[in-house]
C-alpha positions in Angstrom: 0.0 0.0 0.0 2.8 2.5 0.1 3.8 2.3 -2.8 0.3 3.2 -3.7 0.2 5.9 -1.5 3.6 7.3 -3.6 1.5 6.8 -6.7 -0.6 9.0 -5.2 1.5 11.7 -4.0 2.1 11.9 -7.9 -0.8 12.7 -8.1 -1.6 14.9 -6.1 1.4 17.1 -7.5 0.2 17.0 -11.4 -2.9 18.7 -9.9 -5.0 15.0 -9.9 -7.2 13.6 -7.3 -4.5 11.6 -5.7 -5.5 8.0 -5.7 -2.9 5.5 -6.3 -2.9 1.4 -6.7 -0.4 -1.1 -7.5 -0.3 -5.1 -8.7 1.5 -7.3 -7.3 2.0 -10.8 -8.0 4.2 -13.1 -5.7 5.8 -10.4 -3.8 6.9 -8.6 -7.6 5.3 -5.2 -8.1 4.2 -5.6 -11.4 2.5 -2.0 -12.2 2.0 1.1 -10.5 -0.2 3.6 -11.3 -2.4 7.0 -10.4 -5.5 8.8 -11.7 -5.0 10.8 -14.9 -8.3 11.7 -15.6 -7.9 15.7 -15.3 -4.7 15.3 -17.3 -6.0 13.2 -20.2 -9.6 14.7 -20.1 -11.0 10.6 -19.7 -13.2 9.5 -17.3 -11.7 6.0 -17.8 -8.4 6.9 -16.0 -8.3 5.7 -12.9 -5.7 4.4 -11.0 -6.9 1.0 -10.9 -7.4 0.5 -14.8 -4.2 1.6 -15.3 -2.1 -0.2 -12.7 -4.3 -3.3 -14.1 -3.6 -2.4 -18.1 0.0 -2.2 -17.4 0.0 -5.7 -15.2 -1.6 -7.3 -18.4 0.9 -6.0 -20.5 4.3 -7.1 -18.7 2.3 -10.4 -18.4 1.4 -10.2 -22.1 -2.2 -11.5 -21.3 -5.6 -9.9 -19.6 -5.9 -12.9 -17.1 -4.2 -11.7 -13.5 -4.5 -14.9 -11.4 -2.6 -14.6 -8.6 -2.6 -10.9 -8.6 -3.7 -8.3 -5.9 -4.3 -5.0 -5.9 -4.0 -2.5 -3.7 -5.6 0.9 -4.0 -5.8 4.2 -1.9 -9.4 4.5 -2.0 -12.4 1.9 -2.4 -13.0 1.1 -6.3 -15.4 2.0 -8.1 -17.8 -0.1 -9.7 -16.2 0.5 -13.2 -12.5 -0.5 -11.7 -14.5 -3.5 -8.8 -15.8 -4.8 -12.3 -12.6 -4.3 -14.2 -10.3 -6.6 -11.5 -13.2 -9.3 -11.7 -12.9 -9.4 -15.5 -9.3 -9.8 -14.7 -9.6 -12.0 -11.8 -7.7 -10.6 -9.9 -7.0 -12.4 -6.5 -7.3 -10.2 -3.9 -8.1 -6.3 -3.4 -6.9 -4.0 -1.0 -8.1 -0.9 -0.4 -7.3 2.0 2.0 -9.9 4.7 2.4 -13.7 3.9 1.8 -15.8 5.9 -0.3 -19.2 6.8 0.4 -19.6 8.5 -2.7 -18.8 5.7 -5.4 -17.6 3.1 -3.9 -18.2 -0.4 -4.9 -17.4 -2.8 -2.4 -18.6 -1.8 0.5 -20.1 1.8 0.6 -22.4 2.5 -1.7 -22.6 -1.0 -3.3 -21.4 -4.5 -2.6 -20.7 -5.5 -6.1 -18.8 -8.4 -5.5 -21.8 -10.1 -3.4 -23.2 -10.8 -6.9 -22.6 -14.7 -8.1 -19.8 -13.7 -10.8 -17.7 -16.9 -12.4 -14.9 -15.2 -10.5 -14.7 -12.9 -7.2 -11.8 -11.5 -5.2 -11.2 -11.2 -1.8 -11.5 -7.8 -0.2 -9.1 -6.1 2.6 -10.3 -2.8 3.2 -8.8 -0.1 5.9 -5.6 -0.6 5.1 -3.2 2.4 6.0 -6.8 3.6 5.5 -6.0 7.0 7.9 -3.0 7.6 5.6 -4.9 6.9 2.7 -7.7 9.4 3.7 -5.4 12.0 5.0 -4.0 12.6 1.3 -7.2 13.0 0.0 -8.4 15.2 2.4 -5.6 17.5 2.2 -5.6 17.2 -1.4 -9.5 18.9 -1.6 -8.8 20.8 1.5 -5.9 22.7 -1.3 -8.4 23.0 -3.7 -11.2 24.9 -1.7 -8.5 27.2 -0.7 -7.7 28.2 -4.1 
């Protein structure tokens, strides 16, 4: 998760909504990886698609069994539903979020029969996790 929270340090200084996640596979970080969606103008960049685009890729296939990732705040149900498709193994999240999140917040997507459904860890660093966030919109009223 701290490598996470570095991703998400990033960025926080290019101006994004720092959120950060990471895959890992047997101990090897395999992709790291934070929001770009202000950046890029795409509502599709989030941390988690991208840390899970880039696993595929050194893998050189979509399947991530085995995999985990670990993300600063609770996925959303576009990136809960993207690490089923990839079957991911386990998911870690810091923060919850009660606006979108997908796991446990505002939905519990992954109580639905799927052919494949990670484990969840959520909380983790989670004071650290919200802190940045915080801080980060805190910033951004200021301004």
């Amino acid at each position: 998760m701290r490598k996470a929270l570095d991703a998400a340090q990033q960025a926080a200084q290019r101006g994004e909504v720092p959120i950060g996640a990471v895959v890992v596979r047997e101990g090897q970080l395999l992709a790291q990886a934070h929001n770009w969606r202000e950046t890029w103008r795409d509502p599709t960049a989030h941390a988690e698609l991208l840390a899970l685009q880039e696993a595929s890729r050194r893998l050189g296939g979509w399947r991530l069994d085995g995999c985990d990732l670990y993300v600063t705040l609770e996925p959303c149900p576009m990136c809960a539903g993207a690490a089923v498709l990839a079957r991911v193994r386990w998911i870690y999240f810091g923060a919850t979020d009660p606006k979108v999140g997908a796991l446990v917040s505002r939905l519990q997507l992954l109580d639905v029969p799927w052919n494949h459904r990670p484990g969840i860890t959520g909380g983790v660093l989670a004071s650290e996790c919200g802190t940045i966030l915080s801080e980060f919109f805190r910033r951004l009223r200021l301004r």
